[in-house]
Structure formats: structure tokens, C-alpha cells
C-alpha positions in Angstrom: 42.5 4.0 29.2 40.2 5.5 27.2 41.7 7.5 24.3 39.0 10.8 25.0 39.4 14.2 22.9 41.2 16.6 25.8 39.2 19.5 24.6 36.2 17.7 25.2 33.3 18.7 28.1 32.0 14.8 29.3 29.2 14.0 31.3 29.1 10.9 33.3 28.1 8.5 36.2 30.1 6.2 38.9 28.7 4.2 41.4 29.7 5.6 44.8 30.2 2.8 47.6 30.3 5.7 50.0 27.1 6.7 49.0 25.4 3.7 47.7 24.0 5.4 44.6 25.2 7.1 42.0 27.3 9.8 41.7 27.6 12.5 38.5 31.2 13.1 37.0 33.1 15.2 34.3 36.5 15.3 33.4 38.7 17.7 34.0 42.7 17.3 33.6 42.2 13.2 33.4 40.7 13.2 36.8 37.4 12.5 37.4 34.9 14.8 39.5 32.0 14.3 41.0 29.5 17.5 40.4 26.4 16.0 42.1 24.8 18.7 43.7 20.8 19.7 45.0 21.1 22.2 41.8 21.3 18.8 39.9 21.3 15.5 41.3 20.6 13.8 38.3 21.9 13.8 34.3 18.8 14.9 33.5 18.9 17.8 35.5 21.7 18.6 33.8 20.7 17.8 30.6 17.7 20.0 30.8 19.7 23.4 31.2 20.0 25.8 27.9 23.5 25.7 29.4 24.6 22.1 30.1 28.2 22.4 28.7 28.9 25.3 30.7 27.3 24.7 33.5 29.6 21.1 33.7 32.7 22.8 32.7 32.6 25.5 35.7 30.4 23.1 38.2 32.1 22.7 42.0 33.6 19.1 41.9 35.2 16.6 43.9 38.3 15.0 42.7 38.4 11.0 42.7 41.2 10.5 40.8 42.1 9.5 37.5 39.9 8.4 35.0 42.1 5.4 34.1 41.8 4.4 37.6 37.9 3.8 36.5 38.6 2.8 33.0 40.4 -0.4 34.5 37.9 -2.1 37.3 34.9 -3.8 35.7 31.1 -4.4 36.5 32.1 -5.8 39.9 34.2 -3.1 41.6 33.1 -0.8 44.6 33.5 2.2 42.5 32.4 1.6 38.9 31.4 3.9 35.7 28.2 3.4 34.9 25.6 4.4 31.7 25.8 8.2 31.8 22.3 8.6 31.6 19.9 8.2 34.4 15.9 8.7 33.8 16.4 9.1 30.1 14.0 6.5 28.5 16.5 4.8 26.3 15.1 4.6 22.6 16.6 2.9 19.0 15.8 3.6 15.5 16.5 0.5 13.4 17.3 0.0 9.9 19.0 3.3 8.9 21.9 2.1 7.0 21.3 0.3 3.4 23.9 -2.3 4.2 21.8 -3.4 7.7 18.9 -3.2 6.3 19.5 -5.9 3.5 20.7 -8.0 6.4 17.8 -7.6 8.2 15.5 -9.1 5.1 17.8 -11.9 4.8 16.9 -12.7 8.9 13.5 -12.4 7.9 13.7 -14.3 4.2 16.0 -17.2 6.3 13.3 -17.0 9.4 16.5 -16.8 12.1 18.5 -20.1 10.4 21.9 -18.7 10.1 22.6 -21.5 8.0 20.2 -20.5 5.4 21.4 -17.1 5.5 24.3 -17.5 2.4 21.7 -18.5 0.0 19.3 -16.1 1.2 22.2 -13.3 0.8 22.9 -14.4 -2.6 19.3 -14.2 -3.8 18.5 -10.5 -1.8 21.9 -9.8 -3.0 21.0 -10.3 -6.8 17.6 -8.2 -7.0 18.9 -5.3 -4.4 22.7 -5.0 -4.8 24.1 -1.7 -3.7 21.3 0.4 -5.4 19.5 1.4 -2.1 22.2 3.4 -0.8 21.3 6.4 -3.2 17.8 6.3 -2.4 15.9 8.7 0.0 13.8 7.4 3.0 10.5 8.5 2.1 11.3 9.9 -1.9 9.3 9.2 -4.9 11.6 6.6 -5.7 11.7 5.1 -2.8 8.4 4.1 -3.5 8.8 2.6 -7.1 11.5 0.5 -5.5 9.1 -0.5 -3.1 6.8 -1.4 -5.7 9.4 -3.4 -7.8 10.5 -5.4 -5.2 7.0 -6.5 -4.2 6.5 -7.7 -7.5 9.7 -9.7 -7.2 8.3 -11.0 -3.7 10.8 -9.8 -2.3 9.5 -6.9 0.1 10.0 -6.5 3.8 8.9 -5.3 6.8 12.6 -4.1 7.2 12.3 -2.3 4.2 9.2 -0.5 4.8 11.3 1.1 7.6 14.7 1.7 5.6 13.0 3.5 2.5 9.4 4.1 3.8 8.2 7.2 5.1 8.5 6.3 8.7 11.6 5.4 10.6 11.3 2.3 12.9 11.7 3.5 16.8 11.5 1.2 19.8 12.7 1.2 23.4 15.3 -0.7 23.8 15.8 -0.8 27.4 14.3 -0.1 30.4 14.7 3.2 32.3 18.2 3.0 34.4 18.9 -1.0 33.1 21.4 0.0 30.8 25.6 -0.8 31.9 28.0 1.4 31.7 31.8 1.0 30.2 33.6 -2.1 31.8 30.2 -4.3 32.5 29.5 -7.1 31.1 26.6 -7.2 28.5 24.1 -9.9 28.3 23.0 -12.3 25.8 19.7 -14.3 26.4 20.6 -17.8 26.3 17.7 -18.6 23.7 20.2 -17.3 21.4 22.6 -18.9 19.3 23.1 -16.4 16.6 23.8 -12.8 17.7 26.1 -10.0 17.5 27.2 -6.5 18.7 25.7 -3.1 17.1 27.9 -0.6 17.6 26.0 2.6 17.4 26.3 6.3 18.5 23.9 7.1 20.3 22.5 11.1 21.0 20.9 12.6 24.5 18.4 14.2 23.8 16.1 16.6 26.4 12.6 16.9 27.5 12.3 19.7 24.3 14.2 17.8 21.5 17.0 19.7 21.8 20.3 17.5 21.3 23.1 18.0 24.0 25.2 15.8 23.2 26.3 12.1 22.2 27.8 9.0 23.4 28.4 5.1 21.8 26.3 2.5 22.6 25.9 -1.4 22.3 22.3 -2.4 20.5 22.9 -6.1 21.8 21.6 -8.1 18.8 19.7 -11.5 18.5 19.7 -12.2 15.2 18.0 -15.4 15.6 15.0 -14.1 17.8 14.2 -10.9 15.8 14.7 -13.2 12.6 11.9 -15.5 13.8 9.4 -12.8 14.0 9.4 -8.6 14.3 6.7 -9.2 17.2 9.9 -10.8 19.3 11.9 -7.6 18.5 11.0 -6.4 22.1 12.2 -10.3 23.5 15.2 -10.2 21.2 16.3 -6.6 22.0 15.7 -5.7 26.0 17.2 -8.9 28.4 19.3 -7.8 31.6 22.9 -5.9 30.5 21.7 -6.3 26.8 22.4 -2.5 26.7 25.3 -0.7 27.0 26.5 2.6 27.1 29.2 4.5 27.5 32.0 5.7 28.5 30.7 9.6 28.7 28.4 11.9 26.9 30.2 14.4 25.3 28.3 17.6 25.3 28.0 20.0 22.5 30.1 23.2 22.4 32.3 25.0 20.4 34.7 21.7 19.9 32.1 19.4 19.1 28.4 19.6 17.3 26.0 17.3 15.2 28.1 17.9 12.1 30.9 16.0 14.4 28.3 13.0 14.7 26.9 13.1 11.5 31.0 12.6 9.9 32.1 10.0 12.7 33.6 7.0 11.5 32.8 4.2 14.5 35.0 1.3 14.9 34.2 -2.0 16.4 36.8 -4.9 18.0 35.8 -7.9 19.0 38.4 -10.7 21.1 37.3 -14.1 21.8 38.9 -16.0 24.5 39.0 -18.6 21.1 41.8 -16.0 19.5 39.1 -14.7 17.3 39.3 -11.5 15.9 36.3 -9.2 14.3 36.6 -5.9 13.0 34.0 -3.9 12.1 33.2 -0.1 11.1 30.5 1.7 10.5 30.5 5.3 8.6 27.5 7.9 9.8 27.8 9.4 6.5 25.9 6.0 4.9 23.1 6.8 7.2 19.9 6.7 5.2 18.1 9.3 7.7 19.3 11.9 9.6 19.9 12.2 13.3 17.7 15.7 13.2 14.9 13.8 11.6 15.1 10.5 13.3 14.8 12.7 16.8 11.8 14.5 15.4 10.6 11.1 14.6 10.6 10.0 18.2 9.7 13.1 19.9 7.0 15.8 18.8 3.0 16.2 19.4 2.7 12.3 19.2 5.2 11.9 21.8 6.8 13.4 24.6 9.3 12.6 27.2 9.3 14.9 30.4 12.8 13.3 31.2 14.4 13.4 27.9 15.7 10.2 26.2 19.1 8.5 24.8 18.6 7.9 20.9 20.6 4.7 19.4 20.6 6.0 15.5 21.3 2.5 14.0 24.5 1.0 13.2 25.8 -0.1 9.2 27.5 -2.9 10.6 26.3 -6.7 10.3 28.8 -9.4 10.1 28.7 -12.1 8.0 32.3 -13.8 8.7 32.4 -17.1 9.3 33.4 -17.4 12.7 33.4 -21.5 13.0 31.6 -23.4 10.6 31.4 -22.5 7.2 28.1 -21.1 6.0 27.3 -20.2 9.7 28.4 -16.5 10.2 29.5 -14.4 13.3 27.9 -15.3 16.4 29.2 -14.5 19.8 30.8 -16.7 22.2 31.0 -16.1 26.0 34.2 -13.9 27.3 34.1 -11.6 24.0 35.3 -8.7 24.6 33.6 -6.0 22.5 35.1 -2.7 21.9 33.1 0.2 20.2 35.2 3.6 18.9 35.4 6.6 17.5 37.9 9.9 18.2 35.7 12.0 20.2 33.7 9.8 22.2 36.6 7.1 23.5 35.8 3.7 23.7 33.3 2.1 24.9 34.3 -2.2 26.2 31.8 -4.2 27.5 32.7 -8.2 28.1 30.1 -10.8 26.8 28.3 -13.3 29.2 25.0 -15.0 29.0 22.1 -12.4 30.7 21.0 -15.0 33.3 24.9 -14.8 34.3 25.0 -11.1 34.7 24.7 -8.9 37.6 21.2 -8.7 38.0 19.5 -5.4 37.6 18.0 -3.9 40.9 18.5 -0.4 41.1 15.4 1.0 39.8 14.0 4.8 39.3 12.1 4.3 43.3 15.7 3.1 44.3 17.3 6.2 43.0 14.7 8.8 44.2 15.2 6.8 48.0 19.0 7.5 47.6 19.3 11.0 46.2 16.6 11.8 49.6 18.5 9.9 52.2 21.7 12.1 50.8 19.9 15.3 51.0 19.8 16.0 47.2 16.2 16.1 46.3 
């Protein structure tokens, strides 16, 4: 069950077997509801209005049941949670947390060998320590550190990004791909070095107005991405490498940025080998913040008539040896991967390889057939 802040307002999606589509829910009393309506038949509707919280709180619902009843079938069941976002374009900033972004050099410096990676720590290690961590993105001194390291040979395309001027944004998945609490998440079987990000991530409308937030799995291939930057878009955006979940929880008077910007994210990962990894990642490390990294993605340059879901980065890369020693954390099928923090639940996703996933076939044409054939558009 997830453990979910009572006085929250959540905004979320099942899969309907009835309908064959989707179906938009809140909570109300641990029960779910489903609020789909013509008035709006998609998250994004919702997430458009100047009064989305309100609007879900007093919305005409259906009751399903209760939301542990949800929280307990997986990616296979008739009736199943899905992503809570629909035609949001789902975007990630990278490298915002000092910690990560050392890690990332040492992928780079050790060209995807985990093995390599301990002596490349040491030596990153040794010339960067801690120091980054008080620096500004962007700041004057930010750029005699850049300047230093280069003449130590030691700087990085990941550190252009985590000190530069200009936060590193990609898409990380494709319109409506991403899983939803209880699905399995995907790991390309190229891989053998990989991990879980565990990330909050914002939703974000059409006008760059933040509504609200939710936690999200940036699936991680440590070994792709080390190889080369130019395979970030290989390494980061394979079938259920994206999850999340379980809700958005919209802003009001009981939850704001300031929440987001203080939230302390946990992350559990099981193996079926008894392994145990725990992980946490403080958003008061973040180099950047959220405000800036969504004006960043969205302004002039940019826009997005649908809104978009904002991963803001994650401080957490394990370096635990999880068999051999000198080889680090790398997943192993049947993980299962638990990312928390009090007012956004949990979010548990099971790892398999991508090609063994369900297979993503519900595409934006798909969902525009469906919300027709049920009258809503």
C-alpha cells in the first residue's frame, strides 16, 4: 500500500478493461475515482486549468475501490495504475547534483568499464573532492574551476553541464511509453552495468506553470552513456525504461515547490540474490533549481502545447560492490526497486530485460481513437 499524505489532492491514471483505455483517477478517502469526463478526458486537460487542484478535489467520480486494491496487481492485471501523465512529452535534466556528476566523469574517464571505474574514482576523486558542491552553476567561479580542471586534463562534458551555464535537457521517453507504479521497467540487454535514478519529477503545463510533482525512475545504463554522450538517447529511452508514478500530487495549500525543493527521496532495491541497496537522495544538494531548470526547458526557444513531465536529476550513484570486488552496483533481473519520499508515496517498479517487457502499443493515435469511440472528445 502506498504510504500517500491523506491531506494530499493526487492525480492519476488506470487502465480500464471496460473501456479499453485509460481512465483518470484521484483519491478521495483511500478509494480511487475515476473523474474522466468530456470537460477533460485527458491529464493534460486537467493540467492546463488555473484551477487543477480544485477542480480534482470537487470533480464528479466514480468509485473503484480502494487504492490498495491497485497498489497490489502489477503490469499484467486487467485494471492497472499506469504513468499519471498522458501527452506530456516526458523531459530529464542530467547532472544537477555534485555527487552525480563526478560519477558521470568517472563513466566518461573509464569509457563504460566498470572495472576501471575505482581507479578512475580515486584519481577524479583526488583533484575534485567535495569542493563542487559550493559552487554555482553558471558563477564566476564556476568558471575558474572549469579552467583549473582543464589544465589538469581533467574536464568533462558532464561538467560543462553541472557548473556551466547551461543545464543538460533531453527527452527521455517517448510520449505515453512511460509505466506506471507496479510495471516492470526495462533494461536493454546491451547492458551490463546499470542502475536505478530515483528522481522527482515536476508536471509542468503548456505555460510553464508547475502543478505539481510525482517520483520517477531515469533507468540508467551506465555502460552505454559511458561509451559515448552521442548514445545517451540509446542508453536512456528502451521500452519500460521509464517509470513513473504512483500519482501526481497537485499543488495547494498542503503542498508547494518549497515541499519539493526540501524532499528527502529514498531508494530500496531487493534482488531475488538477497541483495539489499539503499540509497537517498537530498533535493537540497541540487546544484540548480527546479524554477530554473523548467525555464531551461521551456521559454521562446521551446514550447510544448501539451505540457511536459520534468525528471530534475537524482544525487544518487552507487558504487557498492554488488558481486565482484572492484565491479560496483549493477542490476540483476527480478530487482525490485522502490523510490520514496512522504508526500509522493512510493513508487515500485520490478526489473526485467526491455525485450522481455510488455511491449509498448498504445500510442497518442490509439488514445485519440479510444477517448472518440467513448464519446469524450
Amino acid at each position: 500500500m502506498y504510504k500517500l499524505d491523506h491531506e494530499g489532492i493526487y492525480l492519476g491514471r488506470i487502465w480500464s478493461a471496460q473501456d479499453e483505455g485509460p481512465c483518470i483517477v484521484t483519491i478521495r478517502d483511500w478509494h480511487l475515482f475515476d473523474i474522466t469526463c468530456a470537460e477533460a478526458p485527458t491529464v493534460r486537460d486537467i493540467l492546463e486549468r488555473p484551477d487543477a487542484a480544485q477542480y480534482v478535489k470537487s470533480a464528479p467520480g466514480k468509485d473503484l475501490g480502494p487504492v490498495e486494491v491497485f497498489a497490489a496487481i502489477g503490469e499484467r492485471a486487467p485494471n492497472r495504475l499506469l504513468a499519471p501523465c498522458d501527452l506530456q512529452a516526458i523531459k530529464a535534466c542530467g547532472v544537477t547534483f555534485a555527487s552525480s556528476m563526478v560519477e558521470r566523469v568517472i563513466e566518461e574517464q573509464a569509457a563504460g568499464d566498470a572495472q576501471r571505474a575505482n581507479a578512475v574514482r580515486a584519481k577524479v576523486g583526488a583533484a575534485i573532492g567535495d569542493s563542487l558542491k559550493t559552487i554555482k552553476a553558471g558563477s564566476p567561479e564556476a568558471e575558474k574551476v572549469k579552467k583549473a580542471l582543464q589544465q589538469e586534463g581533467l574536464w568533462s562534458q558532464y561538467l560543462e553541464v553541472g557548473i556551466g551555464p547551461d543545464a543538460e535537457v533531453f527527452s527521455k521517453a517517448q510520449t505515453l511509453s512511460s509505466v506506471g507504479a507496479g510495471a516492470d521497467v526495462g533494461i536493454h540487454p546491451m547492458s551490463s552495468w546499470n542502475n536505478p535514478e530515483p528522481e522527482i519529477v515536476l508536471a509542468v503545463a503548456s505555460d510553464g506553470r508547475i502543478q505539481g510533482a510525482t517520483l520517477g525512475n531515469d533507468v540508467n545504463l551506465r555502460d552505454v552513456e559511458g561509451r559515448s554522450a552521442l548514445l545517451l538517447s540509446k542508453a536512456k529511452d528502451n521500452n519500460a525504461s521509464c517509470a513513473i508514478g504512483p500519482f501526481i500530487r497537485l499543488f495547494d495549500d498542503t503542498f508547494s515547490l518549497d515541499d519539493v525543493r526540501n524532499a528527502e527521496v529514498d531508494l530500496l532495491v531487493e534482488g531475488e540474490d538477497d541483495f539489499v541497496l539503499r540509497g537517498h537522495s537530498s533535493m537540497k544538494e541540487i546544484s540548480r533549481d527546479p524554477e530554473e531548470l523548467v525555464s531551461q526547458v521551456i521559454s521562446r526557444h521551446h514550447q510544448y502545447p501539451d505540457g511536459f513531465m520534468l525528471f530534475l536529476g537524482t544525487l544518487f550513484a552507487p558504487t557498492e560492490d554488488r558481486d565482484e570486488p572492484g565491479q560496483g552496483f549493477t542490476h540483476k533481473i527480478g530487482d525490485k526497486v522502490t523510490i520514496s519520499t512522504e508526500k509522493l508515496g512510493a513508487l515500485t517498479n520490478i526489473v526485467r530485460l526491455s525485450t522481455e517487457c510488455p511491449e509498448w502499443t498504445f500510442g497518442i493515435s490509439h488514445l485519440m481513437r479510444n477517448l472518440s469511440a467513448r464519446n469524450l472528445i
